[in-house]
C-alpha positions as CSV (number, residue, x, y, z in Angstrom):
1,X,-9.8,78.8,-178.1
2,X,-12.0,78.5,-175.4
3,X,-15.5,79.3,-174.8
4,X,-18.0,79.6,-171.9
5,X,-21.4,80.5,-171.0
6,X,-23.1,81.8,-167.7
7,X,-27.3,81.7,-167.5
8,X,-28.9,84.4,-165.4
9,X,-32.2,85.3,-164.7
10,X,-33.7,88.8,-164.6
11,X,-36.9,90.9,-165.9
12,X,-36.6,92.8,-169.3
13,X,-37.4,96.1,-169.9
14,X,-39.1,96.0,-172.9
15,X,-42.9,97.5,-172.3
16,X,-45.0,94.5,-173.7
17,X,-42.6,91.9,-172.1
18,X,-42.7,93.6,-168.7
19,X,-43.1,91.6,-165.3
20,X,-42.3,88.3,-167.6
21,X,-39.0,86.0,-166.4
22,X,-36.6,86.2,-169.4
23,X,-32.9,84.4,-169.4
24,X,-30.4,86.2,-170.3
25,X,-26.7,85.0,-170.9
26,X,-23.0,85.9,-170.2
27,X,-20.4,84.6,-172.7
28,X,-16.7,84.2,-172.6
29,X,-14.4,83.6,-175.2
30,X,-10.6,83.4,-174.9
31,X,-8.1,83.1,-177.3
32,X,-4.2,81.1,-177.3
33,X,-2.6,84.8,-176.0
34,X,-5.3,84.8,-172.8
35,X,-7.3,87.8,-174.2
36,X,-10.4,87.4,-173.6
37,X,-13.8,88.3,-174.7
38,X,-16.9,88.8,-172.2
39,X,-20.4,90.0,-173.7
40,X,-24.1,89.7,-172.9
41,X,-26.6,88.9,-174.7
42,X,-28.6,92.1,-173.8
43,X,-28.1,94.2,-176.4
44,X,-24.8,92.1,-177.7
45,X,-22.8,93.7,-175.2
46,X,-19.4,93.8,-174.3
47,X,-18.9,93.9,-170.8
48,X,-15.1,93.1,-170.4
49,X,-12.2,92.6,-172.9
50,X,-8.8,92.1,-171.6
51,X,-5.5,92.1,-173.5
52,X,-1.9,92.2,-172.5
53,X,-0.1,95.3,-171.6
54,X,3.6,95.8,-172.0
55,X,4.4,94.4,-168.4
56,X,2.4,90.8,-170.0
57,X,-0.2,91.5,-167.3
58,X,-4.2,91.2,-169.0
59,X,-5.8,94.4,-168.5
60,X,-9.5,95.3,-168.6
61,X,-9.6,98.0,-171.6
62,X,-13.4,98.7,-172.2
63,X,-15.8,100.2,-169.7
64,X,-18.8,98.0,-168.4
65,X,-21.0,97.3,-165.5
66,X,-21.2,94.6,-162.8
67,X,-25.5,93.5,-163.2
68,X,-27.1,93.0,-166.4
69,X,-29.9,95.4,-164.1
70,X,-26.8,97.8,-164.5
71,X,-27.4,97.7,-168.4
72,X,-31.1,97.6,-168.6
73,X,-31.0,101.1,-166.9
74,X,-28.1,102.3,-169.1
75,X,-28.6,105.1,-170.7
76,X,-24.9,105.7,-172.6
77,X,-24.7,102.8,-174.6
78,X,-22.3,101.5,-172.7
79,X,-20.5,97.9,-175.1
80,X,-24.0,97.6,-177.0
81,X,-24.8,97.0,-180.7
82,X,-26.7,100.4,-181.6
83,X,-29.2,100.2,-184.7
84,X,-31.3,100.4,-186.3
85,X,-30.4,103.7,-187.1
86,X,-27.2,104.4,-185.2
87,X,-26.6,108.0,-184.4
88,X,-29.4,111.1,-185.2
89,X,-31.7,111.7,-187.9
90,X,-33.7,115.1,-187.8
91,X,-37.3,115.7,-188.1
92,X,-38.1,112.1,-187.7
93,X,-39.8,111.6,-190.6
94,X,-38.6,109.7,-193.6
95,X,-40.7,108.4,-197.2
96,X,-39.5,105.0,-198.6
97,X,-41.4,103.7,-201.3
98,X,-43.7,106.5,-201.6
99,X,-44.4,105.9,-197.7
100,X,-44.2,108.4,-194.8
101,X,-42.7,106.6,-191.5
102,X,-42.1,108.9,-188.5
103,X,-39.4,107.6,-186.4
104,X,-39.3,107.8,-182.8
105,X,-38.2,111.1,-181.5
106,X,-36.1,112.9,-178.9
107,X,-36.8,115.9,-177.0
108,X,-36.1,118.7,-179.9
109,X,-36.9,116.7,-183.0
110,X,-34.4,114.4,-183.8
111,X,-34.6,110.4,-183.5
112,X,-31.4,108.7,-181.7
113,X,-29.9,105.5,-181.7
114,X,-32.7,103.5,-182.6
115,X,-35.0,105.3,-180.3
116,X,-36.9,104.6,-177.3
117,X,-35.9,101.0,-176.8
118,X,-33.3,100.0,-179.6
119,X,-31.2,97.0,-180.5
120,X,-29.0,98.6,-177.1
121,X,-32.0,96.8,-175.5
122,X,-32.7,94.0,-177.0
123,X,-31.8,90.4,-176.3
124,X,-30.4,88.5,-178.9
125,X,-30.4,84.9,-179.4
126,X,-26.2,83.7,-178.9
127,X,-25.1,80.7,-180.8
128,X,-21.3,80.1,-180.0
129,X,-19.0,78.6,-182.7
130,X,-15.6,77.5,-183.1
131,X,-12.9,77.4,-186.2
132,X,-9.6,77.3,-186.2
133,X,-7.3,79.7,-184.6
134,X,-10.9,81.4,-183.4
135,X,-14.1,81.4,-181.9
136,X,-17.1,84.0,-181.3
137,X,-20.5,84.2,-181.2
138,X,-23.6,84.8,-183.6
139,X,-26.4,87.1,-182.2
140,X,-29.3,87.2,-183.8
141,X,-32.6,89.6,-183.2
142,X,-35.9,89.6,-185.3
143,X,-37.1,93.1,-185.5
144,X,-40.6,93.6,-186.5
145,X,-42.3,96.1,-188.5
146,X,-42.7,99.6,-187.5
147,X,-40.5,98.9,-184.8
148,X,-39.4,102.3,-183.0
149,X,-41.1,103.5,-186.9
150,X,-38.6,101.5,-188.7
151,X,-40.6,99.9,-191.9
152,X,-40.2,95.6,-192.4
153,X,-39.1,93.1,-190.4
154,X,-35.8,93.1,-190.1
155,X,-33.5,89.9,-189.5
156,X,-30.5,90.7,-188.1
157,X,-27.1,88.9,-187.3
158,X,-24.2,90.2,-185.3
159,X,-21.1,88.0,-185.2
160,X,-18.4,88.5,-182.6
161,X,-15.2,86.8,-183.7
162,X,-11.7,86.9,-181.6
163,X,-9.0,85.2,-183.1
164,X,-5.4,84.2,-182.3
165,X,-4.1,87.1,-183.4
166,X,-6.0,89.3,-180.9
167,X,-8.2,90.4,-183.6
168,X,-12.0,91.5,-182.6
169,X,-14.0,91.3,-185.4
170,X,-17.7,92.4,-186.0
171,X,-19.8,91.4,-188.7
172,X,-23.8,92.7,-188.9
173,X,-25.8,91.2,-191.6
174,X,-29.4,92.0,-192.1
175,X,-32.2,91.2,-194.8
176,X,-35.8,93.1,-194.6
177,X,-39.2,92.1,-196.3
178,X,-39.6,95.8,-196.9
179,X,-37.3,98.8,-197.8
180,X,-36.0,100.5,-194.6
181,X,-33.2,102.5,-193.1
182,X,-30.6,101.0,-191.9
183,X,-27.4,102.0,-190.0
184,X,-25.6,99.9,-187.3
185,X,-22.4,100.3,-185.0
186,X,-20.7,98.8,-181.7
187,X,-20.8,101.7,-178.8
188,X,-17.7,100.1,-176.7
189,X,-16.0,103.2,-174.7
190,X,-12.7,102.2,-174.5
191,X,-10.2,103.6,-172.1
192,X,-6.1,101.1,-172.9
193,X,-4.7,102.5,-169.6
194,X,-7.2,99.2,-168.1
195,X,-8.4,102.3,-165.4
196,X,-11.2,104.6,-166.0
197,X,-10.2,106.5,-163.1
198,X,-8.5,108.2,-165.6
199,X,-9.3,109.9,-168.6
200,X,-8.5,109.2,-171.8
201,X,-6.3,112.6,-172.5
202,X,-3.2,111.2,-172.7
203,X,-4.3,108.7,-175.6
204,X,-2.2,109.4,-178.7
205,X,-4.9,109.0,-181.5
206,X,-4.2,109.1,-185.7
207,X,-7.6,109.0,-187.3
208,X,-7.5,108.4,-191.2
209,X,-9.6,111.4,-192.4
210,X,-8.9,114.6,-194.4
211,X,-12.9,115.4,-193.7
212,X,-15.2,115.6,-190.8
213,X,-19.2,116.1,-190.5
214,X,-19.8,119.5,-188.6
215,X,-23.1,119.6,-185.9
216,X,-25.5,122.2,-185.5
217,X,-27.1,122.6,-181.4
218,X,-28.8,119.3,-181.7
219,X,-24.9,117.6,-183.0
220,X,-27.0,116.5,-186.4
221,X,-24.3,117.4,-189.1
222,X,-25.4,120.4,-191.0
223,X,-24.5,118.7,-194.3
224,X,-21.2,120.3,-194.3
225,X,-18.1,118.1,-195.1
226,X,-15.5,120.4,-193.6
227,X,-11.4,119.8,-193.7
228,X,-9.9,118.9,-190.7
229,X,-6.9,120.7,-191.8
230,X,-6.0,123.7,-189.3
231,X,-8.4,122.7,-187.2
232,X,-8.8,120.1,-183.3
233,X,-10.0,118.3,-185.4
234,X,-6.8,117.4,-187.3
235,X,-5.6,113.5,-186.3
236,X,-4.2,113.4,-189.5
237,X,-1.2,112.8,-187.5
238,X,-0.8,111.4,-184.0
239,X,-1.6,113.5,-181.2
240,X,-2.9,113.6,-177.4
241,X,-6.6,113.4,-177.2
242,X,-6.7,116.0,-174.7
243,X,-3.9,118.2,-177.0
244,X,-7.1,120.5,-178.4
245,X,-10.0,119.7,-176.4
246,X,-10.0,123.2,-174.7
247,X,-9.5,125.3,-177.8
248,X,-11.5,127.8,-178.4
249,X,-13.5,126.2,-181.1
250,X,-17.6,126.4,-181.8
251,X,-17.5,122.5,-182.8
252,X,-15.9,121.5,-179.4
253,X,-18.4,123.7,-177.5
254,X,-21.3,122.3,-179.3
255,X,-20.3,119.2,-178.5
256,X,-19.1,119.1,-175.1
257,X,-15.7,117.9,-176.6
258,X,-15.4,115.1,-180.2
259,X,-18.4,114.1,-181.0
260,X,-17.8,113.7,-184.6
261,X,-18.0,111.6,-187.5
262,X,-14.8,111.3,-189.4
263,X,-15.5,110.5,-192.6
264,X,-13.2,108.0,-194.5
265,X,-14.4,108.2,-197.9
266,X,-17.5,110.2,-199.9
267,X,-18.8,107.5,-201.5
268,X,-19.5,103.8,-199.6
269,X,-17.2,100.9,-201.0
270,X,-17.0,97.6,-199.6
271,X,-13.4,98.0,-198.8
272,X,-11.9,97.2,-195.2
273,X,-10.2,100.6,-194.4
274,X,-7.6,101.2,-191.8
275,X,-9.5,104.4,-190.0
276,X,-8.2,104.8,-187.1
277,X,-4.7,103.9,-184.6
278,X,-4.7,104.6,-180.9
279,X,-2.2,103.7,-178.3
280,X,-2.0,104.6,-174.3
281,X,1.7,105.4,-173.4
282,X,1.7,103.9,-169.8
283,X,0.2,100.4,-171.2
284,X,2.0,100.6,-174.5
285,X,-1.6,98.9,-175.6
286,X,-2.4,100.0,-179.7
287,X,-5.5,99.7,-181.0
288,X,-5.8,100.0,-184.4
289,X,-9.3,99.8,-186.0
290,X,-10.6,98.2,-189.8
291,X,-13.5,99.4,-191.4
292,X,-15.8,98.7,-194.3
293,X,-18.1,102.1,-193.2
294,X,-17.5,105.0,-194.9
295,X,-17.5,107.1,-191.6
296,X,-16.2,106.8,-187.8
297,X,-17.6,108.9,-185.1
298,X,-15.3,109.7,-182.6
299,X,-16.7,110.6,-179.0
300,X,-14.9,111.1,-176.1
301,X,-17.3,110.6,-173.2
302,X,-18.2,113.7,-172.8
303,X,-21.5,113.1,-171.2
304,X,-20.3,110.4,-168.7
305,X,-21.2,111.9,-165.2
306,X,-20.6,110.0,-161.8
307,X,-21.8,106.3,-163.5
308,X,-21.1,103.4,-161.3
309,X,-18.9,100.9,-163.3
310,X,-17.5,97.5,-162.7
311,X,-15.8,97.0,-159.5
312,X,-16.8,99.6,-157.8
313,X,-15.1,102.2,-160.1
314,X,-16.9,105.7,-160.9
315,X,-17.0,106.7,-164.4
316,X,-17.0,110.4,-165.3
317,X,-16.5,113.1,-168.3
318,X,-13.7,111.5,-170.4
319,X,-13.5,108.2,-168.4
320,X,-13.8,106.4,-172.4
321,X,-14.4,107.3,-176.0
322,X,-16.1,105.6,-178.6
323,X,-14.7,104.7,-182.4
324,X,-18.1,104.1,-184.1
325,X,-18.3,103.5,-187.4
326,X,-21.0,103.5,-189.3
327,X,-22.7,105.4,-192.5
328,X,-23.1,109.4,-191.5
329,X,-25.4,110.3,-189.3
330,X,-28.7,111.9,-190.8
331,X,-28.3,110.7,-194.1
332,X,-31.8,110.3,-195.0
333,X,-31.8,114.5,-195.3
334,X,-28.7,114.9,-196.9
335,X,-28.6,113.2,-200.4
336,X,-25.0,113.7,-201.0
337,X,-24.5,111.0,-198.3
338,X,-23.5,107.9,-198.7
339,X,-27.4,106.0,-198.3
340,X,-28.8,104.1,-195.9
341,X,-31.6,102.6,-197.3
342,X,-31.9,99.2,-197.7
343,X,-34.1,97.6,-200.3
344,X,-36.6,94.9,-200.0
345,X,-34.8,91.6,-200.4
346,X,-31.1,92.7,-200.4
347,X,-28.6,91.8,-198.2
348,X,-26.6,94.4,-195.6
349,X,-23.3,93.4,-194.6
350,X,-20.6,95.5,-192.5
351,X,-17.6,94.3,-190.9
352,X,-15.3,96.5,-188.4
353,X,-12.0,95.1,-187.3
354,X,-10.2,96.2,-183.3
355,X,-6.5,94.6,-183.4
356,X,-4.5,95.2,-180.3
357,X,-0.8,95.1,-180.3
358,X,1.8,95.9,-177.6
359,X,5.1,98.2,-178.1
């Protein structure tokens, strides 16, 4: 295993930090096989991550930019660590421990992805390590009270690990001095044909679900916990991601295309689940993703709109999707979802799983 580090100076973007010199950090980490790990530490992202296609050559399979400028103005997520609540919650408001918190909002009334300045945007503290037959990196970010609304001060870990066995592994643990929400995920787009010139249509994805989370305008689920059955939104069994996309379905048009959660069980265990299995013909790259979440939210880009990636490439509608998983979005409003609080004192702990595998 092998393991280096670049040190880079820029300005954050955070509001009360502004105009101050902070150093930020590119790591690499590379395994016995060559694949190879490349992340910041703004926002614990992942910039590049190459692995082998079936012609042996290492190909670039996640979508990224060139600056670390280039993520401070992202505004897609692109490779970051998403929390503390990943995904929407509607009306903003939530009571914990007979408190009222209101969350930072969107335009229409629902909080996103942590809100104005999340953990997307935040820079973590790295601390490489090495074991044997692996190596990664632990992240770690204090975030204080009333942060974005969030209640307590949160201390949170995020361990990268890439093994020998061209495993990606991601762990998040967090403890809080006070009960809060809590909902974390990884918002890689991936796209295993290595070129985001082209879309991701062609990927054959199987997704692990009987049941999926149906949106309203503002894509919050409704509460709804629909069958996929008869539906696009069937990947019971392998199929195109482009097989169903123009169907003339409300979901789809709602959404601009899959941006769903899939959920893999009702109620949370701490079980690692196989979820979901993708492969890109022309590569013969497989991804197949592990999960202790009981949901995965599948997008497919669909909001990606002449972005200016790495090397010069341009990154539009479709150019990656997302495998998210997480706890369902808007739980706090829907009590027949799995919860998301987290008590005072007690430990979170999360692990998702991306193995990649040639045919």
């Amino acid at each position: 295993m092998k393991y280096e580090t670049e040190n880079i100076i820029t300005e954050t973007i955070t509001e009360v930090a502004k105009k101050t010199l902070t150093q930020l950090s590119l790591h690499t980490i590379e395994n016995a096989n060559g694949t190879k790990l490349i992340v910041s530490n703004l926002g614990a992202a992942v910039v590049s991550l190459f692995v082998k296609d079936k012609q042996d050559k290492l190909t670039d399979v996640v979508l990224g930019y060139d600056t670390h400028s280039d993520y401070q103005a992202d505004e897609f997520y692109l490779g970051t660590v998403v929390g503390r609540y990943a995904n929407r919650v509607a009306g903003g408001t939530v009571v914990l421990d007979n408190t009222t918190y209101t969350l930072h909002l969107r335009e229409g009334g629902y909080h996103l992805h942590g809100g104005l300045e999340g953990f997307n945007k935040k820079i973590f503290q790295a601390i490489s390590f090495e074991q044997e037959g692996k190596s990664g990196i632990i992240f770690k970010y204090i975030s204080p009270h009333l942060e974005e609304g969030f209640p307590g001060e949160l201390q949170l870990e995020v361990i990268y690990t890439l093994d020998d066995e061209d495993v990606w592994s991601i762990e998040y643990k967090a403890v809080c001095n006070k009960t809060t929400l809590i909902n974390l995920t990884q918002h890689t787009y991936f796209n295993l044909s290595g070129n985001p010139s082209n879309t991701i249509d062609d990927h054959q994805i199987k997704i692990l679900s009987n049941y999926y989370l149906p949106v309203n305008k503002l894509q919050v689920p409704t509460g709804e916990i629909a069958a996929v059955h008869n539906t696009p939104f069937d990947f019971s069994q392998p199929k195109k991601i482009g097989e169903d996309l123009l169907k003339d379905n409300e979901q789809l048009q709602l959404s601009n295309g899959y941006d769903h959660s899939f959920v893999l069980e009702k109620q949370h265990t701490p079980i690692l689940k196989h979820a979901v299995v993708v492969k890109e013909p022309a590569s013969g790259i497989t991804m197949d993703v592990y999960t202790t979440e009981p949901a995965v939210h599948f997008y497919t880009g669909n909001f990606l709109q002449n972005i200016k990636g790495k090397n010069g490439i341009i990154y539009h509608k479709r150019s990656g999707f997302c495998l998210e998983t997480q706890h369902f979005p808007d739980a706090p409003n829907h009590r027949h979802f799995p919860s998301t609080v987290l008590n005072a004192g007690e430990e979170f702990y999360s692990k998702t799983v991306f193995k990649f595998s040639v045919d």
